[in-house]
TORSEFI-467798 format. One line per 8 residues: number of its first residue (from 1); their letters; for each residue x, y, z of C-alpha. Coordinates in steps of 0.2 Angstrom, whole numbers, plus 2048, in hexadecimal, padded with zeros to 3 digits. Each point is the difference from the previous one (the first is absolute). Example, Ala and Ser with C-alpha at 12.3 -4.5 7.8 and 13.67 -1.06 7.14 Angstrom:
<sites>
1 = as = 83E,7EA,827  806,811,7FD
</sites>
This chain:
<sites>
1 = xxxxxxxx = AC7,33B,E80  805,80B,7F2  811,805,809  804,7EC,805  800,7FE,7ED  809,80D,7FB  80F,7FB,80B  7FE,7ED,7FD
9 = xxxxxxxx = 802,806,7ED  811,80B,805  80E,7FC,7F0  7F1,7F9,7F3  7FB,80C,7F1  7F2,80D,802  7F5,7F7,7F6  800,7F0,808
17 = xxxxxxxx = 7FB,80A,812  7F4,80C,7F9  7F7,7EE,7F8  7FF,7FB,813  7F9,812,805  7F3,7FC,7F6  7FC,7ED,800  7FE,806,814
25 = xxxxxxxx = 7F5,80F,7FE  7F5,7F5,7F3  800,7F0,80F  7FC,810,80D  7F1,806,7F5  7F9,7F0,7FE  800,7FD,80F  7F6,810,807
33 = xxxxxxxx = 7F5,7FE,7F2  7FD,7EA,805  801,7F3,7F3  7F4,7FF,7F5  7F0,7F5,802  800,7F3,7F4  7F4,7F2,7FC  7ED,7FE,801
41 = xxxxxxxx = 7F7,80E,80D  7FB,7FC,811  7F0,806,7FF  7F5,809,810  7ED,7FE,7FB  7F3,80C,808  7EF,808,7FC  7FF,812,803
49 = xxxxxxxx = 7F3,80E,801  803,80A,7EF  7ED,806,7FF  7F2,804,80B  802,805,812  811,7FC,808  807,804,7EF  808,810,807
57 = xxxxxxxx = 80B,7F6,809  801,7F0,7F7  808,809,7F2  80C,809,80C  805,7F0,806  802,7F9,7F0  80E,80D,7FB  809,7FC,80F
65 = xxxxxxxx = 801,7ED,7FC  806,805,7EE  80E,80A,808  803,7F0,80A  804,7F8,7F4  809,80C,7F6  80B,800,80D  803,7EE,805
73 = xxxxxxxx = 803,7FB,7EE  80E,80F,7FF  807,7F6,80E  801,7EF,7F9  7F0,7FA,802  7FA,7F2,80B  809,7F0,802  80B,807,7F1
81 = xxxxxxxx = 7EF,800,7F7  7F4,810,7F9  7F1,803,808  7F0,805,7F8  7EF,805,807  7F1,7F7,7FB  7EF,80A,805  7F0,801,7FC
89 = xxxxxxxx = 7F2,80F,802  7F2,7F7,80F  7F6,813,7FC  7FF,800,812  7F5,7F4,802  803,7F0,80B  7F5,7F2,7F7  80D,803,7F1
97 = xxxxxxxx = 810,7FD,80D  7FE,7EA,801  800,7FF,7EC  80D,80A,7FE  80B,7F7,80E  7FA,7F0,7F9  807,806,7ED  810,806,807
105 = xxxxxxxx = 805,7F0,80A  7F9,7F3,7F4  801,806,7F0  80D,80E,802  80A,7F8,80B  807,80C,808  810,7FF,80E  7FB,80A,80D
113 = xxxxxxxx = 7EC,809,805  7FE,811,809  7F1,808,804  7F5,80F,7F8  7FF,810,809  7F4,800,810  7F5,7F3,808  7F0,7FF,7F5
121 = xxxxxxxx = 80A,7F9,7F2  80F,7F7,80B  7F4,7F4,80D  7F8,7F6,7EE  810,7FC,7FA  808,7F7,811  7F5,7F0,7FD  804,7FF,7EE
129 = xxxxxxxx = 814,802,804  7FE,7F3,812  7FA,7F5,7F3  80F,800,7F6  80C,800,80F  80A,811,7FB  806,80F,80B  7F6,810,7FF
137 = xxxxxxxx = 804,812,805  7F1,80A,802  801,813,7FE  7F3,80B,80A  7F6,7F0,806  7F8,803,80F  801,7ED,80B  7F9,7F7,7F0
145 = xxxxxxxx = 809,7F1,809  7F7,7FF,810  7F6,7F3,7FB  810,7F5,7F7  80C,803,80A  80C,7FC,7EF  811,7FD,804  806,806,7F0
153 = xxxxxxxx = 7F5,812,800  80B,80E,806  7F6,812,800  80A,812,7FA  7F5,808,80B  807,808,811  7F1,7FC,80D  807,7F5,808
161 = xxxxxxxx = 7FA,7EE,809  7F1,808,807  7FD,809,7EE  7EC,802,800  802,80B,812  810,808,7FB  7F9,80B,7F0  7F6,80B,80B
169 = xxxxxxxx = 808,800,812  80A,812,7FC  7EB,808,7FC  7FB,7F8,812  810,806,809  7FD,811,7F8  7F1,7FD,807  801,7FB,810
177 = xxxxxxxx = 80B,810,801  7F4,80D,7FC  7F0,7F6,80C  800,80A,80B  804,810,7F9  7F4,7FF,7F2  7F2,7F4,809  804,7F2,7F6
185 = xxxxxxxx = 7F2,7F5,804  7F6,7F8,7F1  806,7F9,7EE  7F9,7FA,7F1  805,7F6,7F3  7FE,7FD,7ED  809,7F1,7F9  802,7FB,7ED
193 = xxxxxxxx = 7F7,7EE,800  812,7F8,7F6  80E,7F5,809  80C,80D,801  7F4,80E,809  7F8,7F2,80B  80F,7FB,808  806,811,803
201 = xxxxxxxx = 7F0,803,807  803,7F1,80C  80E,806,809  7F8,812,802  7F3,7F7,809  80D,7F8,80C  808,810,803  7F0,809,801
209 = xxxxxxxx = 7FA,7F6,80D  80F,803,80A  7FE,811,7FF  7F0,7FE,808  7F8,80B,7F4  7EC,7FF,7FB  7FC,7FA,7EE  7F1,807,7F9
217 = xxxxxxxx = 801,7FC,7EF  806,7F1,7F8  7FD,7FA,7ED  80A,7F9,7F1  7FB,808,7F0  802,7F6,7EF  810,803,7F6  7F5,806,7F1
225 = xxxxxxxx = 7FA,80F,80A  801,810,7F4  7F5,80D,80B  805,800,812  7F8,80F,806  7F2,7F3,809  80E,7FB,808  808,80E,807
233 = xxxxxxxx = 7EE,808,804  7FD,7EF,80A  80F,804,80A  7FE,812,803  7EF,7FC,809  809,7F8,80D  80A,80D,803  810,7F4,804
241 = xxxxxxxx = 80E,808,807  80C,7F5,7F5  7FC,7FA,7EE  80B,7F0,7FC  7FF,7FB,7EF  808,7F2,7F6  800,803,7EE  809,7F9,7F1
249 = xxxxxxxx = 806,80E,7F3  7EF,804,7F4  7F6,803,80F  80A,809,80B  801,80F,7F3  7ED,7FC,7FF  7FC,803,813  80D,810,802
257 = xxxxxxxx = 7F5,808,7F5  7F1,7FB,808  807,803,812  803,814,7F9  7F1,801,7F4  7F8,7FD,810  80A,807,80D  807,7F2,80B
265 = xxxxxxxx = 7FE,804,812  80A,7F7,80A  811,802,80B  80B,7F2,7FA  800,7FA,7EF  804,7F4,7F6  806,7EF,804  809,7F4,7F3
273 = xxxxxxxx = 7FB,80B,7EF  808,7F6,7F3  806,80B,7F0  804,812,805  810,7F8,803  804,800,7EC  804,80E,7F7  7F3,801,7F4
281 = xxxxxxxx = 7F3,7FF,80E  807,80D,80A  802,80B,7F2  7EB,7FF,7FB  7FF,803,811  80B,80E,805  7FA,80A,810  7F1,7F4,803
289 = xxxxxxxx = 80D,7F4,808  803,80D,80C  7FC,7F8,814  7FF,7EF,7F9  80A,7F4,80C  806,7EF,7F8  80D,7F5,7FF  811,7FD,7F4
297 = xxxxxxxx = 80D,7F8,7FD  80F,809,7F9  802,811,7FE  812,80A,7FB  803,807,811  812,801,805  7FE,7F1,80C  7F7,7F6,7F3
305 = xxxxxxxx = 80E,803,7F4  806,7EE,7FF  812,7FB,7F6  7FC,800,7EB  7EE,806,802  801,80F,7FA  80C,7FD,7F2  7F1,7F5,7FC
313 = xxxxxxxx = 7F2,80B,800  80C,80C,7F4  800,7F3,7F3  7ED,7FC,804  7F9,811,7FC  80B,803,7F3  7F5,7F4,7F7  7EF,801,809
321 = xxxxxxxx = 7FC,80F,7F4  800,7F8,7F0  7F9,7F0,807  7F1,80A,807  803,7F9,813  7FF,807,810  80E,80D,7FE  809,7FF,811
329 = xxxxxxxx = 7FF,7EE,807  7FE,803,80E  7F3,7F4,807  804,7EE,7F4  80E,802,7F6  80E,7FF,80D  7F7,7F2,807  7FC,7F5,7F0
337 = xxxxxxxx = 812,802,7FD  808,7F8,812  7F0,7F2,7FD  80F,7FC,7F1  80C,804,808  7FE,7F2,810  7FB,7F3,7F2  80E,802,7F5
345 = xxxxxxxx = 80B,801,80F  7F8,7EE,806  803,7F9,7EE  812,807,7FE  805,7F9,812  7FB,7F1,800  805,7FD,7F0  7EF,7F7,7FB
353 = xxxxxxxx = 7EE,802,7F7  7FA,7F2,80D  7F3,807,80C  802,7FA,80E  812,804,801  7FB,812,7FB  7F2,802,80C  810,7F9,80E
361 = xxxxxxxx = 809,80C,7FA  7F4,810,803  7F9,7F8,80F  811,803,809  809,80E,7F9  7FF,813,802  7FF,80A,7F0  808,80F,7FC
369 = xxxxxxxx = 7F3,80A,7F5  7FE,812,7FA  7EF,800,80B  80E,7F8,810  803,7F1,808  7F2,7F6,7FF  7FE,7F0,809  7F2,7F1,801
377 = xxxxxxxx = 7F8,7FA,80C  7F0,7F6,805  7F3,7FD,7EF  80E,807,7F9  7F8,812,805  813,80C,806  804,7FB,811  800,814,804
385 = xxxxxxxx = 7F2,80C,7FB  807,811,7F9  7EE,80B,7FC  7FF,811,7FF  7F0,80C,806  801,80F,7F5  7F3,80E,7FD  7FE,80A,7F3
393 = xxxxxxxx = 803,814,804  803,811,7F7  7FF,7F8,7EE  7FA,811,7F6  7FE,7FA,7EF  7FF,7EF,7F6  811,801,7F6  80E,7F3,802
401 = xxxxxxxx = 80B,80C,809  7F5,800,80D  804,7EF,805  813,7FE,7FC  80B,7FB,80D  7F2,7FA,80B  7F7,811,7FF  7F0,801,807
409 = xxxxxxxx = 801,7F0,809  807,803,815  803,7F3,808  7F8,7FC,812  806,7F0,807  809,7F7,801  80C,80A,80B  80E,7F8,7F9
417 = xxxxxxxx = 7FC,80B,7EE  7F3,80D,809  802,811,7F8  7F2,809,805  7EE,802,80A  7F0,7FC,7FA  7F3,80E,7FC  7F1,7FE,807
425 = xxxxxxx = 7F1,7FE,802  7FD,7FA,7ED  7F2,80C,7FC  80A,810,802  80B,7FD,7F6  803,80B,7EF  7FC,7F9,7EE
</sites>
């Protein structure tokens, strides 16, 4: 462009042509850089755990959606206008969710809802935001919208249409694997008595009974549980060859403890172990992870390494230190981010706040995010499941470094992102 001006100004005086240099190098700037957003803020309204349990990701998450929009206002906003979050602290706990959703559509009438991080806090506000007719994306919500069946509810969550089964199918095919060559006969399972934990607990019932296994143990524990050692004590009597558990992030670092304080024996462990997927949870943890099989999500293998994702995660931890968040992101913060990025992708193309045309709009497009294409399907669940079964092996301290770059963490199934073999059986393994 630069050169066409230069000869188009062939014979004129140096002046006038260097003027046009730089009217274009301005216009090109500006135009890298968007317009800038003017006018009042569309505003995204959520509630988000800051404090108590799920606040080791809630905060992660948070950051995420800052840089969101950090980025999307550089880029001219949405609809030519800024964009500003709205959130409020639900301290983890699900009887606050409705007021707060109530507050943000009716008295701080917000543009557009997402959801708080994970199901406990997600499935109280759906009602509240059917009520008001408004697209929602939720974020780590296991099949809140079974019962529903909202149109406008899209999940950032990749298990897929049959999401309750899908969570723990890599465990049982690990399982189904080593049956014979460990006797894999018996199981038993301990199940956290909240929505999120009983539905993952549903599924690993389906897929436990078609792999024929023998369930000797079978009980929910309350979410306030602080000493689990009855627990694990009750398990170990039935000397189960496999120990499911489905936990929520303060009670799986509560029953790791318990299962070494008393010496777990049992050949395949552990299920759908919510937390030790978070930084923070694997570093108080350290070697005690070692043997656990569970699931993920994302991880930064080389296969995994999907276009601006890492570029993101730079920028992410450059400022998860001084924010006092999980300091790699690995498990929310790429996640929360694409939950923005499909929204603000639905309002920008179809050129509207109005739901229904933005839930049209995410109903029927693939979006291109730094977690991958994602695509919705039925109860607005991905129409393709993409899970991971890791286990946890060779971590020899409880420094950060020792789970950077996915350290720590090899992946068993799929075959598509396998890495490595599982090391069994669970009790002899070193910690």
């Amino acid at each position: 462009m630069f050169e066409e001006c230069i000869l188009r100004s062939a014979g004129r005086p140096l002046g006038v042509v260097m003027a046009a240099v730089v009217v274009l190098m301005l216009a090109g700037s500006n135009a890298a850089k968007g317009d800038t957003p003017s006018g009042p803020p569309i505003t995204i309204g959520f509630s988000m755990p800051l404090t108590g349990g799920l606040a080791v990701n809630g905060t992660s998450g948070l950051l995420a959606m800052q840089i969101w929009v950090e980025d999307t206002n550089a880029k001219g906003g949405l609809l030519g206008r800024p964009v500003k979050l709205d959130y409020y602290d639900d301290q983890t706990n699900p009887s606050l969710v409705p007021g707060i959703y109530t507050k943000l559509l009716d008295v701080d009438k917000v543009d557009l809802v997402i959801s708080a991080y994970g199901t406990n806090v997600t499935a109280p506000a759906l009602p509240v935001v059917i009520q008001h007719n408004m697209t929602f994306m939720g974020l780590f919500a296991m099949d809140v919208n079974e019962e529903f069946h909202y149109p406008k509810y899209f999940s950032m969550l990749p298990v897929g249409p049959d999401p309750r089964a899908a969570i723990s199918e890599g465990f049982f095919e690990i399982v189904k694997v080593n049956r014979d060559k460990l006797g894999l006969k018996t199981i038993a399972l301990a199940v956290d008595d909240g929505e999120a934990t009983r539905n993952t607990a549903d599924g690993a019932r389906v897929n436990i009974k078609k792999a024929g296994l023998n369930v000797v143990y079978d009980k929910t524990y309350p979410p306030t549980t602080t000493d689990f050692t009855p627990i694990i004590r009750a398990i170990q009597a039935t000397n189960a060859d496999i120990v499911y558990i489905a936990s929520y992030p303060p009670d799986s670092v509560g029953l790791i403890r318990a299962m070494h304080e008393i010496g777990l024996n049992t050949k395949v462990c552990c299920g759908t172990v919510t937390g030790p997927q978070s930084t923070s949870i694997k570093t108080s943890l350290g070697p005690l992870l070692n043997g656990i099989i569970t699931f993920d999500f994302w991880l930064p293998a080389p296969t995994l390494r999907f276009p601006g994702v890492m570029e993101f995660l730079e920028r992410y931890q450059a400022q998860a230190g001084s924010k006092g968040v999980d300091p790699l992101g690995y498990y929310l913060a790429p996640w929360a981010y694409a939950d923005l990025q499909v929204l603000g992708e639905a309002v920008e193309q179809s050129k509207s706040l109005d739901q229904d045309k933005i839930a049209d709009y995410i109903r029927s497009h693939t979006f291109k995010t730094v977690i991958g294409d994602v695509e919705f399907g039925e109860k607005g669940e991905w129409k393709k499941a993409r899970l991971m079964t890791v286990q946890f092996q060779n971590i020899g301290g409880t420094s950060v470094d020792n789970f950077r770059d996915g350290k720590g963490e090899v992946v068993l199934w799929p075959d598509a992102y396998k890495v490595g073999e599982p090391i069994l059986p669970y009790s002899s393994v070193k910690h």
